[in-house]
MIDRENVO-441039 format. One record per residue (C-alpha): residue number from 1; residue in three letters; y negated, z, x negated. Coordinates in pm, 1 decimal, padded with zeros to 6 digits. Example, Ala and Ser with C-alpha at 12.3 -4.5 7.8 and 13.67 -1.06 7.14 Angstrom:
BEGIN
1, ALA, 00450.0, 00780.0, -01230.0 $
2, SER, 00106.0, 00714.0, -01367.0 $
//
This chain:
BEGIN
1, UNK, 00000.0, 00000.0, 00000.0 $
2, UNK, -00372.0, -00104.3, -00151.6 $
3, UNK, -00605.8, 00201.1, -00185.6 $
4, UNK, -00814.0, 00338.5, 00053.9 $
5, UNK, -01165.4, 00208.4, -00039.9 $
6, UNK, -01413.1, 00512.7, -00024.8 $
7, UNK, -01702.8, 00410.0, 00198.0 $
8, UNK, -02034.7, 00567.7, 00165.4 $
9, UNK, -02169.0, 00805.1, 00486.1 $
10, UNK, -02554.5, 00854.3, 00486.1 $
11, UNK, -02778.3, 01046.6, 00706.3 $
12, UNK, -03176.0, 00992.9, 00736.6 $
13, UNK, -03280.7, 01333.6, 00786.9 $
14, UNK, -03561.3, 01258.2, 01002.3 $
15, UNK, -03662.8, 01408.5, 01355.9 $
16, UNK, -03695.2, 01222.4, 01652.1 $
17, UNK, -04074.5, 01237.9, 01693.5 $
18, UNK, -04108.9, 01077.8, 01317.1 $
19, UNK, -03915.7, 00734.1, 01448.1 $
20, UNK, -04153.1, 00470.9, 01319.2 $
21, UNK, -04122.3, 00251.2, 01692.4 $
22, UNK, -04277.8, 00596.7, 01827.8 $
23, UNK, -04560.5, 00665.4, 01613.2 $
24, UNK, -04784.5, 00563.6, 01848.9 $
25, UNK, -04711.7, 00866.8, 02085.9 $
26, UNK, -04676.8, 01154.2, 01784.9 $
27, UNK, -04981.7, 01067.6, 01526.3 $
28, UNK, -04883.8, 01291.4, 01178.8 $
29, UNK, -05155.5, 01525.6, 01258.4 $
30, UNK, -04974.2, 01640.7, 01615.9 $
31, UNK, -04623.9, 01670.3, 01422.5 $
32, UNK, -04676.9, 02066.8, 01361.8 $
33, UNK, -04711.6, 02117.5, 01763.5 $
34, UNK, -04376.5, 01915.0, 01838.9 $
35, UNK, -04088.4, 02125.6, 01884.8 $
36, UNK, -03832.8, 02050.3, 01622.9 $
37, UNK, -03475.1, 01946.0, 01677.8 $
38, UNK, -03319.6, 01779.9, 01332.8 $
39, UNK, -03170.2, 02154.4, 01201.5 $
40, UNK, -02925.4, 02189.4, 01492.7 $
41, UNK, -02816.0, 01844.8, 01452.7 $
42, UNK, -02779.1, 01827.8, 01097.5 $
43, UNK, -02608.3, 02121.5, 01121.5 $
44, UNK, -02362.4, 01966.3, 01409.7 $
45, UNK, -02337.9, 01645.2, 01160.0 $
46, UNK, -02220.9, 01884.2, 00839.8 $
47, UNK, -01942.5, 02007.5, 01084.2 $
48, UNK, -01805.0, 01694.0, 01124.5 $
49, UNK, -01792.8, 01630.0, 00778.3 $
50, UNK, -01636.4, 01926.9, 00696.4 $
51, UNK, -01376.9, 01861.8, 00981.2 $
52, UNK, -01263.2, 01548.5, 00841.5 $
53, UNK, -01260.5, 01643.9, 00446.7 $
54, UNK, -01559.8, 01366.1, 00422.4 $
55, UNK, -01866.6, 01386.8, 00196.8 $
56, UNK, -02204.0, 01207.3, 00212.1 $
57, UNK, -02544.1, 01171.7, 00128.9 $
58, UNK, -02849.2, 01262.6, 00301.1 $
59, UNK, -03183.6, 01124.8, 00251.1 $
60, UNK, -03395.0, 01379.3, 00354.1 $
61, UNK, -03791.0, 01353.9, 00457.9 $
62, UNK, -03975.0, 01624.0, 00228.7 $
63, UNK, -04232.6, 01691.4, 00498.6 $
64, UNK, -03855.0, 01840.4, 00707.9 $
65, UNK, -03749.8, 01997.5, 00386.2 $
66, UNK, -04032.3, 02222.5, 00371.8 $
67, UNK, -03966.8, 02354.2, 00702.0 $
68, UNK, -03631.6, 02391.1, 00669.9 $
69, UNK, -03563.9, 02452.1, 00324.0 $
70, UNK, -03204.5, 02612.4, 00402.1 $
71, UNK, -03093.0, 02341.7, 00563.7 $
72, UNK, -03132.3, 02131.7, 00286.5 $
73, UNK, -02955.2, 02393.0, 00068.6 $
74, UNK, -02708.1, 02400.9, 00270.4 $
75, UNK, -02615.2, 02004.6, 00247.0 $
76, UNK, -02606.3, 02040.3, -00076.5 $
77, UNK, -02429.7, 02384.9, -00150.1 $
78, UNK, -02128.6, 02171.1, 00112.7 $
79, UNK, -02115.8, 01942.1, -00169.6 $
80, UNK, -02313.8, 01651.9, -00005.6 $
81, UNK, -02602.3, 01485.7, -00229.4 $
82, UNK, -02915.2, 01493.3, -00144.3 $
83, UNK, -03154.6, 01197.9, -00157.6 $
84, UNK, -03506.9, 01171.4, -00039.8 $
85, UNK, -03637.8, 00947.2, 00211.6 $
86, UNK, -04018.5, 00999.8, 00130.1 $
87, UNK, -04240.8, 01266.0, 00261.3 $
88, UNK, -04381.3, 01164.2, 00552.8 $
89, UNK, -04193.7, 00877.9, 00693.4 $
90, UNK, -04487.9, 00653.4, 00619.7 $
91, UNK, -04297.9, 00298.3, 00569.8 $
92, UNK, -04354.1, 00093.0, 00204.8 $
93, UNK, -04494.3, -00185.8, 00366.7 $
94, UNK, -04808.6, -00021.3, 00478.8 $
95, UNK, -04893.9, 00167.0, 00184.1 $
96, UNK, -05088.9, 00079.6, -00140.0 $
97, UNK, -04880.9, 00095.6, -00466.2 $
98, UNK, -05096.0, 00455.5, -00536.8 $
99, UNK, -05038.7, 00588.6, -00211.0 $
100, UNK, -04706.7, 00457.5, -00217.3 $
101, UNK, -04639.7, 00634.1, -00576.0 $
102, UNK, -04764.4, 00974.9, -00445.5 $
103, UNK, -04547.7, 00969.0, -00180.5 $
104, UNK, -04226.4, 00935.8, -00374.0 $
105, UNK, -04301.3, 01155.9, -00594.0 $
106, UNK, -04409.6, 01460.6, -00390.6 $
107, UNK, -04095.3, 01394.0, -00181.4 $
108, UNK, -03898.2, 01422.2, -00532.9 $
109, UNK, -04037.0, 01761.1, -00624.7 $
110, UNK, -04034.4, 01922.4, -00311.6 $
111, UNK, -03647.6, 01835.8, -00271.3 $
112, UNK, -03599.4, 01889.4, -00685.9 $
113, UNK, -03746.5, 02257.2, -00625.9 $
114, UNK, -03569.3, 02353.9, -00319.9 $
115, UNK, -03208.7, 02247.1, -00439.1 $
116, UNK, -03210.3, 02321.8, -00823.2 $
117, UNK, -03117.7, 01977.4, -00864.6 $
118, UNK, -03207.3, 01609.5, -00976.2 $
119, UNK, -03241.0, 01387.6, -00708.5 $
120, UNK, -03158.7, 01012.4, -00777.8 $
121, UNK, -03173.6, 00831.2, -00462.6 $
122, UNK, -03435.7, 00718.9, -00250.7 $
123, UNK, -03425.0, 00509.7, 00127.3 $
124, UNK, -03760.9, 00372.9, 00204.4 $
125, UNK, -03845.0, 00456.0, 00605.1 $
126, UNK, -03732.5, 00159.1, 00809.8 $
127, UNK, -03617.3, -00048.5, 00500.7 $
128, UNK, -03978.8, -00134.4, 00430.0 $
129, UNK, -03927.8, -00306.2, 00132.8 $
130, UNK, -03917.6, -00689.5, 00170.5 $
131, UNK, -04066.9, -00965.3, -00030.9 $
132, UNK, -04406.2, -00918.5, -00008.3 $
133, UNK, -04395.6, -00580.1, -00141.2 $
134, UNK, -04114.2, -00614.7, -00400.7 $
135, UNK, -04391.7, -00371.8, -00648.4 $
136, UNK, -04227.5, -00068.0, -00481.8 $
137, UNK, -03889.6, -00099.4, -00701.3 $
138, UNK, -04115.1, -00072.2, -00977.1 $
139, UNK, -04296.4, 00273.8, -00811.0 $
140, UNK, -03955.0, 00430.7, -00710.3 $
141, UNK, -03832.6, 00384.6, -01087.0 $
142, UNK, -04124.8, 00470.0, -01238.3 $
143, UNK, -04097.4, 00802.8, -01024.9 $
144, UNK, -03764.5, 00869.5, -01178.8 $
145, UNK, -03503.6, 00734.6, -00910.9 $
146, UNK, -03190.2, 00592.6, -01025.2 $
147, UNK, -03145.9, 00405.8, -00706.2 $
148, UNK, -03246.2, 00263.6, -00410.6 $
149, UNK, -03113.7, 00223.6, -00037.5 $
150, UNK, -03424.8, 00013.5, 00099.9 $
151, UNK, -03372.4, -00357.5, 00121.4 $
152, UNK, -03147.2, -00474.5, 00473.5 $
153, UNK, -03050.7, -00809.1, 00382.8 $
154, UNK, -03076.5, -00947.1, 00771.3 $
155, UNK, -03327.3, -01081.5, 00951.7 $
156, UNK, -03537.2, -00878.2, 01171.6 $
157, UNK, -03838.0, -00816.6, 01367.7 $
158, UNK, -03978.0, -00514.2, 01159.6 $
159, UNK, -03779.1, -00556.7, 00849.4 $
160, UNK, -03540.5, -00716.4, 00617.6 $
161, UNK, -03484.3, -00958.7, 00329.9 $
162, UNK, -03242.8, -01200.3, 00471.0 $
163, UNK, -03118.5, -01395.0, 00142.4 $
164, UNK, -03126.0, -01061.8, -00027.3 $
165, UNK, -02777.8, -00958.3, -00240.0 $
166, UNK, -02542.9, -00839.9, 00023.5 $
167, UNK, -02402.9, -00596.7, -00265.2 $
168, UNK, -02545.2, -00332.5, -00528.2 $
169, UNK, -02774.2, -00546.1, -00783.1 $
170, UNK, -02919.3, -00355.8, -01067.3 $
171, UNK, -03303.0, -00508.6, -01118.3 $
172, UNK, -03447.0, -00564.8, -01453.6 $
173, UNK, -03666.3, -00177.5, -01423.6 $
174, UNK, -03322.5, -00061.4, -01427.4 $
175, UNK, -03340.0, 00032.1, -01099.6 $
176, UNK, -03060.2, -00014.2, -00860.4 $
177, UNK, -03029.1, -00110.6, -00492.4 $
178, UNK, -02791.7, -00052.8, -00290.1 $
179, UNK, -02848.5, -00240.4, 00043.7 $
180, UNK, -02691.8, -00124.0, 00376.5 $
181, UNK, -02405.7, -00265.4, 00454.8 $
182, UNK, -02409.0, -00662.3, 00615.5 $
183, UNK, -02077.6, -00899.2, 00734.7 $
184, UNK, -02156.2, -01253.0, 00647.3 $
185, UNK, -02018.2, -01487.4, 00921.3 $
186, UNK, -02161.0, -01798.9, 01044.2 $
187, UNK, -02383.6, -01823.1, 00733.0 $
188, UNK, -02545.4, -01561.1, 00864.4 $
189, UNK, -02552.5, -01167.8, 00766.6 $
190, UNK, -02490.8, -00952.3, 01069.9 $
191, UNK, -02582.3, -00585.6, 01046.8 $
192, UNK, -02297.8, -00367.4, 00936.1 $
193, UNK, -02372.2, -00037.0, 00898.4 $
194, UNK, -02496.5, 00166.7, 01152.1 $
195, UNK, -02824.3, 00257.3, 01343.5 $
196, UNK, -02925.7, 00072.0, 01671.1 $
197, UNK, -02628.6, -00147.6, 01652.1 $
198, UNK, -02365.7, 00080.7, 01631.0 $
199, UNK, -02471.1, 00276.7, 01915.5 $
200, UNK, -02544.0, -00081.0, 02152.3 $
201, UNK, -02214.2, -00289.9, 02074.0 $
202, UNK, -01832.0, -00081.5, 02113.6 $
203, UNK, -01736.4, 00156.1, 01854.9 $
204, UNK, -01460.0, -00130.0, 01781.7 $
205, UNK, -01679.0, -00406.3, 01642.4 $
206, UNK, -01778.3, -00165.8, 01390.9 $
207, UNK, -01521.3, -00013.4, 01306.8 $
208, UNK, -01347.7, -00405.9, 01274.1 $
209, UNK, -01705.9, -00492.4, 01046.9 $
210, UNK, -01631.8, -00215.6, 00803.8 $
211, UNK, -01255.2, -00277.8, 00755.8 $
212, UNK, -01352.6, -00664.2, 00721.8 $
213, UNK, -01579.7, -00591.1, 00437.8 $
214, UNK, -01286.2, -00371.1, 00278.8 $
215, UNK, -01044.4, -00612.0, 00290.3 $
216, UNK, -01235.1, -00944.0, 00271.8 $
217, UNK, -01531.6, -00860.6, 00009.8 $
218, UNK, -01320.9, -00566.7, -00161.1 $
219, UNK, -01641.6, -00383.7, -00150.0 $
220, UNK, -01732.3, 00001.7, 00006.5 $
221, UNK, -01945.1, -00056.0, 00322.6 $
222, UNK, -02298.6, 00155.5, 00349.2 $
223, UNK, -02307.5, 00300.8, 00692.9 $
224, UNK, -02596.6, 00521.8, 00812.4 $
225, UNK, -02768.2, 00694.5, 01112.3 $
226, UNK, -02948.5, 00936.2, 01217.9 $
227, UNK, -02968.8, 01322.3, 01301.9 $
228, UNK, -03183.5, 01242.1, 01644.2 $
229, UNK, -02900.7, 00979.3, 01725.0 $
230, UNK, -02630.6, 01245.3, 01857.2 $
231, UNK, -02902.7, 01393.1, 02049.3 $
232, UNK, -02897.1, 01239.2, 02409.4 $
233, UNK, -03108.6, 01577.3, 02530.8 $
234, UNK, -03383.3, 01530.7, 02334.8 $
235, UNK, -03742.8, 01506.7, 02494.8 $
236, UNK, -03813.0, 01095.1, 02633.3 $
237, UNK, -04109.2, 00934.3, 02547.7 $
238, UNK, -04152.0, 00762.8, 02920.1 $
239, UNK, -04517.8, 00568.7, 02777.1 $
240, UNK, -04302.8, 00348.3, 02526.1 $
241, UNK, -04298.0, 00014.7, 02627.2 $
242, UNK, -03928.2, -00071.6, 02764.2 $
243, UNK, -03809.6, -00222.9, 02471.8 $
244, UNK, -03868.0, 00089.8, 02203.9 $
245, UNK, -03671.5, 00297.7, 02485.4 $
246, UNK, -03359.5, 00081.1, 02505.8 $
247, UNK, -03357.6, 00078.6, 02114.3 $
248, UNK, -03400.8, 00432.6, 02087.1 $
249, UNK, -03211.5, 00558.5, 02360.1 $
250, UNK, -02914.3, 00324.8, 02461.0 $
251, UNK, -02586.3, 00539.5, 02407.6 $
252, UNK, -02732.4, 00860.5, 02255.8 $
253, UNK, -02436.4, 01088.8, 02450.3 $
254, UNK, -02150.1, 00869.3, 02291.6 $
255, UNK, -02276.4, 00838.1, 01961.2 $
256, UNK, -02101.2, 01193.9, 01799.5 $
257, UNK, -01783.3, 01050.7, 01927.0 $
258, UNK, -01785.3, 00727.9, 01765.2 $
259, UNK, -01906.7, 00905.7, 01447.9 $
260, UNK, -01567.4, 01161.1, 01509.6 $
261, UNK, -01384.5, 00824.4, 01525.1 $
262, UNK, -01569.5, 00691.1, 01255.8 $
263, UNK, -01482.1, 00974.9, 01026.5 $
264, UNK, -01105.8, 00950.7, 01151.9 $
265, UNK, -01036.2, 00592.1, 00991.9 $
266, UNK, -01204.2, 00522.0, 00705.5 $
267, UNK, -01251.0, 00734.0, 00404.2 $
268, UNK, -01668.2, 00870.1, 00318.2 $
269, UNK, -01817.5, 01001.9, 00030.7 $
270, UNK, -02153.3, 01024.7, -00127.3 $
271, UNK, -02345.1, 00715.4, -00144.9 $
272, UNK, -02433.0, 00866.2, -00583.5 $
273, UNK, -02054.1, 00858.1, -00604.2 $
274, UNK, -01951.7, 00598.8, -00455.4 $
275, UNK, -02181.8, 00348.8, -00591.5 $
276, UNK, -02127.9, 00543.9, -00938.3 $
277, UNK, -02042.0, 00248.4, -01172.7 $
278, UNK, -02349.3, 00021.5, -00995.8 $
279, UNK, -02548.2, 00272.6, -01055.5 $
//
């Protein structure tokens, strides 16, 4: 029997009032008034690791991580990695190289000082790096990041780089991404692993995407989500235009199931690990 090909399982530790498609109903400066809801999902999501024997990686806002600065030791004293995400979920795209530098890096040391550890690994909100801001690879390894989760290679309405590597490249900073994970059929790449889609379309056309790109490509898949995404009582934002509610809300209440099944067949571990020899 081949081996089991150990996927990597990451988390964007975000709440659900930081979404970017809702920022127009919770400005930054209203965030401290908005009940929070990540640390009793996170903490749901860390059980179901644990259940299964599964690691991952969790790329953590540092704007939540000073809230909840237990929480994040907590991921990582359960032997997950933690990875930052940014501060304030302000996407790549719409930020300056400065601003964009600043960001990174204040993310890096508040996560650095509240684990005790290095952290390596950084997911830009939203994948907002595509072509016309390419300059932020430079920024994240200037800031001392070993790697990168930003670039989507599909085509989409608020992101992606569709001709992008569908697999780890290493750029000439040094720098590597790892992009999420994409099955190529048609000529086309079709999103792979996780978010929106894995809630909309049956748990089985993931779960058949992932074991494709095992077999077929002999490569780990990339899967993430997020904490607000097994949370179909959170509050509902009925002034967002139709569209941002079916994206944000279709199939919250069976999500932690299909994770649970999700968990069940394929083998997870930390995106740092995983990706070790890329990297």
């Amino acid at each position: 029997m081949a081996e089991r090909i150990t996927n990597a399982f990451t988390c964007d530790v975000e709440d659900y009032f930081q979404v970017s498609a809702l920022a127009p109903h919770f400005p930054r400066h209203t965030w401290e008034n908005v009940p929070c809801r990540v640390e009793r999902n996170v903490e749901r999501i860390l059980q179901m690791l644990d259940d299964h024997g599964a690691r991952g990686t969790f790329f953590t806002l540092g704007w939540i991580a000073e809230r909840f600065p237990q929480l994040v030791r907590r991921i990582a004293a359960a032997g997950h990695e933690v990875a930052s995400h940014g501060y304030a979920h302000e996407r790549a795209s719409a930020l300056t190289p400065e601003a964009f530098k600043a960001d990174i890096a204040l993310a890096k040391a508040v996560l650095e000082d509240i684990t005790g550890r290095l952290i390596t690994g950084y997911r830009a909100p939203s994948f907002s790096i595509g072509k016309a801001n390419l300059w932020a690879h430079d920024c994240i390894a200037e800031a001392g990041y070993r790697y990168s989760s930003s670039v989507y290679p599909v085509k989409h309405d608020h992101y992606g780089i569709p001709d992008a590597p569908r697999f780890p490249w290493r750029l000439d900073n040094g720098l590597v991404e790892v992009p999420v994970t994409t099955l190529r059929v048609f000529g086309r790449n079709w999103p792979a692993g996780g978010g929106g889609f894995f809630r909309l379309l049956p748990y089985g056309v993931s779960r058949w995407q992932i074991a494709r790109v095992n077999a077929q490509d002999q490569q780990p898949a990339i899967f993430y989500f997020h904490p607000w995404e097994i949370d179909p009582e959170q509050p509902r934002v009925r002034e967002a235009t139709a569209r941002t509610r079916f994206r944000h809300y279709v199939n919250l209440e069976r999500t932690a199931s299909r994770l649970e099944r999700l968990l069940a067949d394929f083998s997870w571990g930390r995106a740092d690990e995983v990706f070790r020899d890329a990297a």
